[in-house]
C-alpha positions as CSV (number, residue, x, y, z in Angstrom):
1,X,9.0,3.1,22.3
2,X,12.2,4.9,21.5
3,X,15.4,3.4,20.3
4,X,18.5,5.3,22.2
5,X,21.9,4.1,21.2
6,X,23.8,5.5,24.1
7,X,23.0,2.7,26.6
8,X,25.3,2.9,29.2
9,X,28.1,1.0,30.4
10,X,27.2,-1.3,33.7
11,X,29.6,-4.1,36.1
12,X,29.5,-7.5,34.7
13,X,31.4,-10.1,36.5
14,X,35.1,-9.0,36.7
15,X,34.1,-6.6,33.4
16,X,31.6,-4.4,32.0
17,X,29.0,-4.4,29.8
18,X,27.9,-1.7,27.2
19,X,24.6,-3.0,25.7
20,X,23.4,-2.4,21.8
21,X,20.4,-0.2,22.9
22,X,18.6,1.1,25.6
23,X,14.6,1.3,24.3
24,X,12.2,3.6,26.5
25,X,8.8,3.5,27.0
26,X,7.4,7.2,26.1
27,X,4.3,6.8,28.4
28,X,6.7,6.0,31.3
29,X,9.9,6.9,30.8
30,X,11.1,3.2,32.5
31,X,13.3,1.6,30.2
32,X,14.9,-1.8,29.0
33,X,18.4,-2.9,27.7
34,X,19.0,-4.3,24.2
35,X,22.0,-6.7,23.2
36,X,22.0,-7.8,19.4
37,X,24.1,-11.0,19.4
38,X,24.5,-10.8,15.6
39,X,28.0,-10.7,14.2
40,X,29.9,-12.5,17.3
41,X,32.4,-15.8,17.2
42,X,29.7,-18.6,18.6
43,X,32.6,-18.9,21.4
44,X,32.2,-15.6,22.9
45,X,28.9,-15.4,21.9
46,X,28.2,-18.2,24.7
47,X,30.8,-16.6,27.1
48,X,28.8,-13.3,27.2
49,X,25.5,-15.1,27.3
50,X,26.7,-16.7,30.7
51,X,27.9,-13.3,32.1
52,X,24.5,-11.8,31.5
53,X,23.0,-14.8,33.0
54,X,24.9,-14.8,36.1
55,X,25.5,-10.6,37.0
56,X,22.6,-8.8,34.4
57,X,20.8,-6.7,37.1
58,X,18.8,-4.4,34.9
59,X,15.9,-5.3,32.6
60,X,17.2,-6.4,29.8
61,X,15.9,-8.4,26.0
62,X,19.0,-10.4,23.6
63,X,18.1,-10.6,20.2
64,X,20.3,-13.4,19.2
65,X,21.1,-14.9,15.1
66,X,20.3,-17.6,14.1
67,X,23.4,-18.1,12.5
68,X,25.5,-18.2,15.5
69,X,23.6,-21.5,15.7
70,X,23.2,-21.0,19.9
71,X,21.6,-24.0,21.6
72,X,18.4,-23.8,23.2
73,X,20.0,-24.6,26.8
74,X,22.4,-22.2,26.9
75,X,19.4,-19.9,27.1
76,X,17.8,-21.0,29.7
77,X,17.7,-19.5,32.9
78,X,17.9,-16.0,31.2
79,X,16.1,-13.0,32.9
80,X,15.6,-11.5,29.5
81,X,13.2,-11.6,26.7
82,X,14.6,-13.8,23.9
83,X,14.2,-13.0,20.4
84,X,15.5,-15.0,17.3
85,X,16.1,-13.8,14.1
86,X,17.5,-14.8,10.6
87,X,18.6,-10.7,9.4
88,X,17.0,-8.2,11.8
89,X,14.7,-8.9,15.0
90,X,11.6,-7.8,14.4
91,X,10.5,-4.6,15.7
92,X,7.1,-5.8,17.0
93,X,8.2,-9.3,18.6
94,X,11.2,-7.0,20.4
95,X,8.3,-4.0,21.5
96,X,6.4,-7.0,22.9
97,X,9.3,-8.2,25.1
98,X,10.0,-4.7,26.5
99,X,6.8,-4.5,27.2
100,X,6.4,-7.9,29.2
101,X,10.3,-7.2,30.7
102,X,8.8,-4.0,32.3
103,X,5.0,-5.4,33.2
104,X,3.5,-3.0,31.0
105,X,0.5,-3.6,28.9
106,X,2.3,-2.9,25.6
């Protein structure tokens, strides 16, 4: 995998969304979005989180704090790979979602 920061900028709703990371698949070249929900107010946290639930059209993963205390339901019904984390997502845990996100084998 390789880790671009230039991700983009794609509709969302009414708005638009410019996600964390953009991580592509050498043997491919296909590719998956990466938002860190690290450093957010729990209240817009929650109001992103329903944007990307409702208008996300590409494959996309959140890595999402564990301090921003997020509730389990507001997380469901996500077409992405979810990973939690206390400081950093893990690289592996986030590698095996891209993978999944994009039907690969890893």
């Amino acid at each position: 995998w390789e880790l671009h920061e230039e991700a983009g900028v794609y509709p969302l709703g009414q708005g638009f969304w410019a996600p964390d990371f953009r991580l592509v698949h050498r043997a491919t070249g296909k590719s998956v979005l990466l938002e860190v929900l690290g450093f957010w107010r729990k209240a817009s946290a929650e109001k992103h989180l329903a944007l990307l639930k409702r208008y996300a059209k590409e494959p996309f993963l959140l890595a999402v704090s564990n301090a921003l205390h997020i509730e389990e339901e507001r997380l469901e019904g996500m077409s992405a790979g979810i990973v939690r984390f206390r400081a950093l997502p893990l690289a592996d845990e986030v590698a095996r979602l891209a993978a999944e996100a994009l039907g690969l084998g890893g």
